[in-house]
C-alpha positions as CSV (number, residue, x, y, z in Angstrom):
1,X,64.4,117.9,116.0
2,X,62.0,120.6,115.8
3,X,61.5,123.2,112.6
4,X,58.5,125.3,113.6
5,X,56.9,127.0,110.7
6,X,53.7,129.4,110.4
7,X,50.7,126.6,110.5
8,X,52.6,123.6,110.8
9,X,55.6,121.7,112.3
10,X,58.1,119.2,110.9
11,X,59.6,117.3,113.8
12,X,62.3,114.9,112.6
13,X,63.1,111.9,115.3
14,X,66.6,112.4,116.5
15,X,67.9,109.0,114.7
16,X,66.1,110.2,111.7
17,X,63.7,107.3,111.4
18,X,60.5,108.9,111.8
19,X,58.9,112.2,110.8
20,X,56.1,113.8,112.5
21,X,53.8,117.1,111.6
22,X,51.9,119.1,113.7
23,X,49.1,121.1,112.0
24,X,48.1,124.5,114.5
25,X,44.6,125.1,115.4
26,X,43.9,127.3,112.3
27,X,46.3,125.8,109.8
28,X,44.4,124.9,106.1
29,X,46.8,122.8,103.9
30,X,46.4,121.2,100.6
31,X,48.1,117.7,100.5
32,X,50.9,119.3,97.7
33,X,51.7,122.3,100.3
34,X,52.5,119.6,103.2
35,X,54.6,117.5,100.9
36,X,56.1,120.9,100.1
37,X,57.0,121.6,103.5
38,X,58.3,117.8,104.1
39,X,60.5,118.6,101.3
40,X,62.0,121.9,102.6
41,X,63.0,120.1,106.0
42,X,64.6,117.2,103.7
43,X,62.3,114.5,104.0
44,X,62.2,112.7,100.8
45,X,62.1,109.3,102.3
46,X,59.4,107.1,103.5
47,X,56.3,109.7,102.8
48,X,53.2,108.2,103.5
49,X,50.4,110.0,101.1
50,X,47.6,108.1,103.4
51,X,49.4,109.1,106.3
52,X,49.5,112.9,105.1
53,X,45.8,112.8,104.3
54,X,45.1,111.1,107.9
55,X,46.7,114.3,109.4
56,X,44.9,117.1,107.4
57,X,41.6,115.0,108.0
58,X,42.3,114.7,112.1
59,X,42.6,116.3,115.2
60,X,44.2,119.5,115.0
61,X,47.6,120.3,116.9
62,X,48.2,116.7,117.7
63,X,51.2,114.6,116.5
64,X,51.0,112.5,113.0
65,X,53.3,110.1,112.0
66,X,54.1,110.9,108.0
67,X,57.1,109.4,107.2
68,X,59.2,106.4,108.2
69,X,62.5,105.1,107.2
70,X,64.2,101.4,106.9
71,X,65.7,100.2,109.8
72,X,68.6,98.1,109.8
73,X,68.2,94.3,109.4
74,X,70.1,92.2,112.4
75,X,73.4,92.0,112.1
76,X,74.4,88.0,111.9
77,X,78.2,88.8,112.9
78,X,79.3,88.3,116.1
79,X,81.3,91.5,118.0
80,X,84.8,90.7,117.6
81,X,88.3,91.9,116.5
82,X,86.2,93.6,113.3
83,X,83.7,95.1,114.9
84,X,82.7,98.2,112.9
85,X,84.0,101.9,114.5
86,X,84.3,104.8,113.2
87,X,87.5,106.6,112.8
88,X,88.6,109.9,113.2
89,X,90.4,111.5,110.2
90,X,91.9,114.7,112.2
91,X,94.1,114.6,115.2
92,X,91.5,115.2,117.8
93,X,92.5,117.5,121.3
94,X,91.1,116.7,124.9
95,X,89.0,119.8,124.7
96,X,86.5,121.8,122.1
97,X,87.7,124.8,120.2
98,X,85.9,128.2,121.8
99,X,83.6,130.3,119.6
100,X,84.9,133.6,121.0
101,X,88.1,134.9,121.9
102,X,88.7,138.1,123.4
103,X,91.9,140.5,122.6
104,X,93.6,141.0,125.1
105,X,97.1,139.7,126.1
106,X,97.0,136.5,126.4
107,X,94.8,136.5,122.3
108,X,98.1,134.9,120.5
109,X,98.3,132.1,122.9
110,X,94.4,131.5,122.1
111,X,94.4,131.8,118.8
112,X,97.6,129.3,118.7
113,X,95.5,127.0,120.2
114,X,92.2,127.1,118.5
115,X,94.2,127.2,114.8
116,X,96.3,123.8,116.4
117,X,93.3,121.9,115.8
118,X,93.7,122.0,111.6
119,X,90.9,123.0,109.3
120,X,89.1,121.0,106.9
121,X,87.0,122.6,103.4
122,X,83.1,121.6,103.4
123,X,82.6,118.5,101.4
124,X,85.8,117.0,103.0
125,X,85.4,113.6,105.1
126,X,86.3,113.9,108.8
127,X,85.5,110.1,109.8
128,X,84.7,107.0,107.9
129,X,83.3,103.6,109.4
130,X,86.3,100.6,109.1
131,X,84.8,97.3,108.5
132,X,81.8,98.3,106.8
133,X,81.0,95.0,105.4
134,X,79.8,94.0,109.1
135,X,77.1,97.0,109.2
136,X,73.6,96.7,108.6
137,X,72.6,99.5,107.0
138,X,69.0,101.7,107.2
139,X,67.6,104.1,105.2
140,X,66.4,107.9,106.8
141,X,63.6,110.0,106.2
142,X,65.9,112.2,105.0
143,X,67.6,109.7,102.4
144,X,70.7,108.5,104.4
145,X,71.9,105.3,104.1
146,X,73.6,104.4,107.6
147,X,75.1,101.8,109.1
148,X,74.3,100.2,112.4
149,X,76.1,97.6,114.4
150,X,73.8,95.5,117.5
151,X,71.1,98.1,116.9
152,X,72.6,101.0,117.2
153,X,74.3,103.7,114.7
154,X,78.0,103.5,113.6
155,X,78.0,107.2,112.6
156,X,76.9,109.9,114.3
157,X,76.9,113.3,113.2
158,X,77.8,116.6,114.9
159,X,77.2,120.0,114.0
160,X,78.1,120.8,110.6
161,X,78.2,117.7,109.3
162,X,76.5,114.8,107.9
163,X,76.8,111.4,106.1
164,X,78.1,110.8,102.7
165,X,75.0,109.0,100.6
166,X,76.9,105.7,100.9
167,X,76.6,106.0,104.7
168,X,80.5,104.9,105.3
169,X,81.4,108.4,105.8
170,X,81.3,111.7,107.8
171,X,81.4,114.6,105.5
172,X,81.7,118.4,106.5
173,X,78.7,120.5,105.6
174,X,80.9,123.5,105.7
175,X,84.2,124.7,106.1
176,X,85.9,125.5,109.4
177,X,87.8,123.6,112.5
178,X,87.5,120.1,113.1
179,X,86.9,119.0,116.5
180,X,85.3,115.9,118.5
181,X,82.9,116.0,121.0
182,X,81.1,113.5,122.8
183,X,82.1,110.8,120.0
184,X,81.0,112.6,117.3
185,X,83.3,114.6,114.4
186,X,81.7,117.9,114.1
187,X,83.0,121.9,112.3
188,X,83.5,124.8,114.5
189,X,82.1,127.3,111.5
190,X,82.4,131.1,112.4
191,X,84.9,132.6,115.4
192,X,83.6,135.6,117.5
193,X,86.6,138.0,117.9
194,X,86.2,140.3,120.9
195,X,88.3,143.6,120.0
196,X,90.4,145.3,117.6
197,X,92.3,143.5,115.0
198,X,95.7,145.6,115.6
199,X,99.1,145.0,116.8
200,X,97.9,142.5,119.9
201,X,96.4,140.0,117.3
202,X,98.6,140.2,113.8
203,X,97.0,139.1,110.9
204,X,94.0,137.1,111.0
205,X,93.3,133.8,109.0
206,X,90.4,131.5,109.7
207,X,88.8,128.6,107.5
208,X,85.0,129.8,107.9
209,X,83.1,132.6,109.1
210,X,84.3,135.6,111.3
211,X,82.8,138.2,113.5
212,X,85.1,140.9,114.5
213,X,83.4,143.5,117.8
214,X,85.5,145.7,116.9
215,X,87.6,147.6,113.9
216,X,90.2,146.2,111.6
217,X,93.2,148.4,112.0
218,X,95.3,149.8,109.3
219,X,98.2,148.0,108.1
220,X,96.6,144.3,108.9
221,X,94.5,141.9,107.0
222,X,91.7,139.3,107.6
223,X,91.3,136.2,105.4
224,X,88.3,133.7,105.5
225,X,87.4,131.2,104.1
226,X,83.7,132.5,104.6
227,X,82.0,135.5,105.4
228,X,83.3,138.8,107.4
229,X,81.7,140.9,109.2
230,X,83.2,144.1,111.2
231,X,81.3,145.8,113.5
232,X,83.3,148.7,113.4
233,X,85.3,149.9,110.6
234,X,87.7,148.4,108.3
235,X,91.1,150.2,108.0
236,X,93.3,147.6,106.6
237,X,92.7,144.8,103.8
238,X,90.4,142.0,103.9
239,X,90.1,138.8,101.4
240,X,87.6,136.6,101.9
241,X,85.3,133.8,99.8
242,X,81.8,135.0,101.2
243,X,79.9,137.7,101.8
244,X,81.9,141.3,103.2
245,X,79.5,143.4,105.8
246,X,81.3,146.0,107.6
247,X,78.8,148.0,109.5
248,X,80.7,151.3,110.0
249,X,83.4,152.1,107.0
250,X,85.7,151.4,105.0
251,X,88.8,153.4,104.7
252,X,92.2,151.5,103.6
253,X,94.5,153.2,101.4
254,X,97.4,151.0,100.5
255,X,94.8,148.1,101.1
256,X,92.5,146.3,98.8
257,X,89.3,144.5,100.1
258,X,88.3,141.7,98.0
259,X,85.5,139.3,98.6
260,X,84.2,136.5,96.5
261,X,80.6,137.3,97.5
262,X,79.0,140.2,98.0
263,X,80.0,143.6,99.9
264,X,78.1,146.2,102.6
265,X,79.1,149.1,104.0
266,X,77.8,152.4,105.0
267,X,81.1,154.3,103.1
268,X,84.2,153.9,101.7
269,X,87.1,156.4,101.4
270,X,90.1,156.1,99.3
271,X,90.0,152.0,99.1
272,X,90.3,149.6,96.8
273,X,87.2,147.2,96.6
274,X,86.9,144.3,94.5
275,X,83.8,142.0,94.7
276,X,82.3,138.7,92.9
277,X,79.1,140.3,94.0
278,X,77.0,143.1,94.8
279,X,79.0,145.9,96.3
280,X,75.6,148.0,98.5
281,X,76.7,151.1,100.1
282,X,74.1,153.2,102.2
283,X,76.1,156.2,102.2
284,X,78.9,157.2,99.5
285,X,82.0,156.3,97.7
286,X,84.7,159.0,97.9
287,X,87.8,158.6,95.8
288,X,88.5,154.8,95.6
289,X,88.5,152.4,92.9
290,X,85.2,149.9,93.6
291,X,84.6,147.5,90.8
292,X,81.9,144.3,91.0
293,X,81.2,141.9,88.4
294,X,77.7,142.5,89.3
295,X,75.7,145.7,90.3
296,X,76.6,148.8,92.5
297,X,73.7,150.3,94.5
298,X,74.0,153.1,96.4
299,X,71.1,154.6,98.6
300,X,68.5,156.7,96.7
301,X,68.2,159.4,99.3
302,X,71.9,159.8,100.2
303,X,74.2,157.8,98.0
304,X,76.5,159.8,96.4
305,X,79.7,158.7,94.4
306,X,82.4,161.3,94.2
307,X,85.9,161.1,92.7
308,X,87.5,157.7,91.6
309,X,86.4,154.6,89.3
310,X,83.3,152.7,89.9
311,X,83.3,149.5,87.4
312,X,80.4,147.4,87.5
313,X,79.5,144.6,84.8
314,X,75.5,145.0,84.9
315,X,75.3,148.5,86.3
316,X,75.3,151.2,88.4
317,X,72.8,153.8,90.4
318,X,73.1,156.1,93.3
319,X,71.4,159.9,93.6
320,X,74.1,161.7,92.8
321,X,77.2,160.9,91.2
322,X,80.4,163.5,91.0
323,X,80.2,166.9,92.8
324,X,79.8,170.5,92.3
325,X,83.7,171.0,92.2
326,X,83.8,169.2,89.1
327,X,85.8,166.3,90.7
328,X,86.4,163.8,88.3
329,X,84.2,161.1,88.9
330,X,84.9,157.7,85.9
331,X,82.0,154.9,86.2
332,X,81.9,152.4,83.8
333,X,78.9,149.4,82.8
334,X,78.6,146.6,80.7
335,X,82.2,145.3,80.8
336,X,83.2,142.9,83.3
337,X,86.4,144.7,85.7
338,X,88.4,142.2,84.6
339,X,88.5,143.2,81.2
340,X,88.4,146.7,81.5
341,X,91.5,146.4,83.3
342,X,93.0,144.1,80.6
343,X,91.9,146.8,78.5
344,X,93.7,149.8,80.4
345,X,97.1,147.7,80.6
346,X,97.3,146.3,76.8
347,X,97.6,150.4,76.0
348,X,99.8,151.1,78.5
349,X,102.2,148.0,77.9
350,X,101.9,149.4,74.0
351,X,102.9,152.5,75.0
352,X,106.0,151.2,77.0
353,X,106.7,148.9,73.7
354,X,106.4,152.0,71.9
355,X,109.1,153.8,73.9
356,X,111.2,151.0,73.6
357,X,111.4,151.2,69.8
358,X,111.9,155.3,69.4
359,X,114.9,154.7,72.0
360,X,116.5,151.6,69.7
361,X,116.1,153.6,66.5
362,X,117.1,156.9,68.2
363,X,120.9,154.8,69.0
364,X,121.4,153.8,65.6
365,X,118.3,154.6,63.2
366,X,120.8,153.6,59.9
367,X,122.1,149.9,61.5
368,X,118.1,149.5,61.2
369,X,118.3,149.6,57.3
370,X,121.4,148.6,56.0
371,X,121.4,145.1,55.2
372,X,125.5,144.6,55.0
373,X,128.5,145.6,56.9
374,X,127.0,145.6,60.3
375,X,128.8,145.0,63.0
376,X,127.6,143.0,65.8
377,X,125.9,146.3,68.6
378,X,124.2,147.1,65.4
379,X,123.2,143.6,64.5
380,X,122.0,143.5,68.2
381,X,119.8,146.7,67.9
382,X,118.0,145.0,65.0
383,X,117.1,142.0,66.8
384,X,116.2,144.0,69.7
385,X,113.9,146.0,67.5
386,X,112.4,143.1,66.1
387,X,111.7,141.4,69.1
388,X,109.9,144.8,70.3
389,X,108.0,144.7,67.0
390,X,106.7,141.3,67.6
391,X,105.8,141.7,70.9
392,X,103.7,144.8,69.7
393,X,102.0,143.2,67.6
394,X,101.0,140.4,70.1
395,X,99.6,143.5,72.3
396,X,97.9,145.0,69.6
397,X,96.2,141.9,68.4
398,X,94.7,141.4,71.9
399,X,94.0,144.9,72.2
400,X,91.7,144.6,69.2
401,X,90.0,141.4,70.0
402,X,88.9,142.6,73.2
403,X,87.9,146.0,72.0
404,X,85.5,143.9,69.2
405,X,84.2,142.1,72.2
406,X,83.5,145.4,74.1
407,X,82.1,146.9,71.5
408,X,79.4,144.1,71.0
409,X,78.5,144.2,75.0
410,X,74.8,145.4,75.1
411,X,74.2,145.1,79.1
412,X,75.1,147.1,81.5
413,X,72.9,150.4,82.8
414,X,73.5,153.6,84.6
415,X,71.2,155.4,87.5
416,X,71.3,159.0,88.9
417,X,68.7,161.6,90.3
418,X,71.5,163.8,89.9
419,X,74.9,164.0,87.7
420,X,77.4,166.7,88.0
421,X,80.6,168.3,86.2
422,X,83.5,166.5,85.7
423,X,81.8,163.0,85.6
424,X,82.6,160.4,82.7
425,X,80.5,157.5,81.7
426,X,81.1,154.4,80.2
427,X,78.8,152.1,78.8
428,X,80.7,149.4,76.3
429,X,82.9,151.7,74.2
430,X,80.4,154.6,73.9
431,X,81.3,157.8,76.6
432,X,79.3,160.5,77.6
433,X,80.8,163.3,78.9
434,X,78.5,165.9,81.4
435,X,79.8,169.2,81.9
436,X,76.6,171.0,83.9
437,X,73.8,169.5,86.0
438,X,72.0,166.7,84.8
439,X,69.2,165.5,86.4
440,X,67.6,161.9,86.1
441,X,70.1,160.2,84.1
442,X,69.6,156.5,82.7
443,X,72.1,155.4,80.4
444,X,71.1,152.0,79.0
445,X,69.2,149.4,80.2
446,X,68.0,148.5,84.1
447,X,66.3,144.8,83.6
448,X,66.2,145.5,87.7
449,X,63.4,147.3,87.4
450,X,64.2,149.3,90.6
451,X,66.7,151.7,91.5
């Protein structure tokens, strides 16, 4: 294996046994910085500190041997009956899963077939090694313990996977579709879909990483269990544990686009956008609801967020926020979404408790009071109105204990070249209102540094 990098190379021998470096013509390393570099590649096994100086002292751009694992002792056992193997944890097909599929008629049958072959999480095992006990086992540059039967290894490793540290096991490096080829267990990571995600595909599911040529229709959704991207723009919802780049925009009313990672776009129009995150948008953010429990960055040249609520836990800037038809425009820093949402529906279910106990005392406001002669409807209201009681009480106890907690937040900042009418911010529990112009607003504080 060979990892070029700018002065040296760290070429790892394909059974991981030996390591070799490479220093170029005009590389000048200290003996820490190669040892760094070893270290970057994984090589934590075997390093030779005489064998590292050898190299920095010798010929330049020729081949040094630095590192050298254990090989396996001979195994006494004969082949037999118990003969190590390794074996297969997933039903395995006759041919390997594609890494692109096109839309186009026949895109159902495909992606029938390609989801047919399961789907396994990273850190999963694919294969294990029966009859360890009859392995002799080595040790890699790397750190691996693996076994090896007359010589040769029991486990061999595909893409997207490696050993377990015991060496008994193949272990998925990240999530996706488990597959076999030529012997070896190995993850089909990320799917190329050629074409529109619409009415000739459905709804799209996948276990890693997916790259859709094309735009994500309205009324359909795309789940991963990694990261999207869209090359075009995204029109209907989208869920996914990575990252979110959509290259052209987002537009999904109806929708919501939530991503455990963080989200790109150029704009987004009346959307819902929830993000783990950063959410960077290059453009603007007209009328939707886009809330991050980390930062929102807009472009300082041409970001501009107009209309809607923009909820970030550590902050928010963009050059211009609201617009000169005093569209109300609601950001709000320091809290995480989470809670401000909390927040928003203790008062309204307080409210609706509220109503609940004006309309019991507005049937019999008298059965409320009287403590004898009531008759069983009125006996009912007053249970009824003390169960409403209760629970409003719950609500408001909550209510107040996460308003304490809000009010204590000190993070949380807010950016803009340029603030117009109509717009509300919201730093903790402290609002400031702008009527006219502003220019160069900073509410609280950036630790950043940059806007």
């Amino acid at each position: 294996m060979n990892d070029g990098g700018i002065g040296v190379d760290v070429l790892i021998s394909d059974d991981k046994m030996a390591c070799y470096i490479r220093i170029h013509d005009h590389g000048d390393f200290s003996h820490s910085e190669i040892k760094d570099a070893l270290s970057q590649h994984g090589v934590i096994f075997g390093v030779s500190d005489s064998a590292i100086r050898t190299a920095l002292s010798g010929e330049r751009g020729k081949l040094y041997q630095v590192a050298w694992g254990i090989p396996p002792h001979n195994n006494p056992s004969q082949a037999g009956p118990s003969e190590p193997r390794l074996v297969f944890t997933f039903g395995q097909s006759h041919d390997s899963p594609p890494q692109e599929i096109t839309v186009d008629p026949n895109f159902l049958r495909e992606w029938s077939k390609l989801c047919s072959h399961g789907s396994i999480r990273a850190g999963k095992s694919l294969a294990f090694v029966r009859n360890p006990e009859e392995c002799s086992f080595g040790i890699t540059v790397t750190g691996e313990k693996l076994p090896f039967i007359s010589g040769r290894p029991v486990l061999r490793c595909g893409p997207n996977t490696a050993p377990s540290s015991d060496g008994k096991y193949v272990l998925a490096t990240k999530s996706g579709i488990p597959y076999a080829e030529n012997g070896m267990p190995c993850v089909l990571d990320c799917i190329r879909i050629i074409g529109n995600i619409g009415p000739q595909t459905g709804d799209i599911s996948f276990p890693g990483d997916v790259m859709i040529f094309g735009n994500v229709l309205q009324g359909f959704h795309v789940s991963t269990w990694g990261r999207l991207t869209v090359k075009g723009n995204l029109s209907g919802s989208a869920s996914c544990a990575g990252d979110i780049i959509v290259e052209g925009s987002i537009n999904a009313p109806n929708a919501t686009v939530e991503s455990g990672g963080t989200i790109l776009m150029r704009f987004c129009e009346n959307s819902v956008i929830r993000a783990q995150g950063e959410v960077i948008i290059s453009e603007y953010t007209m009328h939707s609801v886009v809330e991050t429990e980390k930062k929102v960055r807009l472009s300082p040249k041409r970001g501009r967020i107009v209309g809607g609520i923009t909820r970030a836990k550590e902050g928010v800037s963009s050059r211009s926020v609201g617009s000169a038809m005093s569209v109300g425009t609601l950001v709000e820093v320091g809290v995480s979404p989470k809670v401000r949402r909390e927040y928003e529906n203790l008062k309204k279910d307080i409210g609706t408790v509220d109503e609940e106990i004006r309309r019991v005392r507005i049937i019999d406001p008298g059965s409320l009071s009287e403590s004898e002669n009531i008759n069983p409807d009125a006996l009912y209201l007053k249970r009824l109105n003390a169960l409403f009681e209760d629970k409003r009480e719950d609500l408001f106890a909550r209510l107040i204990s996460i308003e304490d907690a809000i009010r204590k937040s000190r993070s949380g900042y807010f950016y803009a070249q340029e603030v117009m009418p109509g717009t509300k911010v919201v730093l903790g529990m402290d609002v400031y209102e702008f009527n006219e112009v502003k220019r160069e607003v900073s509410i609280g504080v950036n630790t950043d540094e940059t806007y």
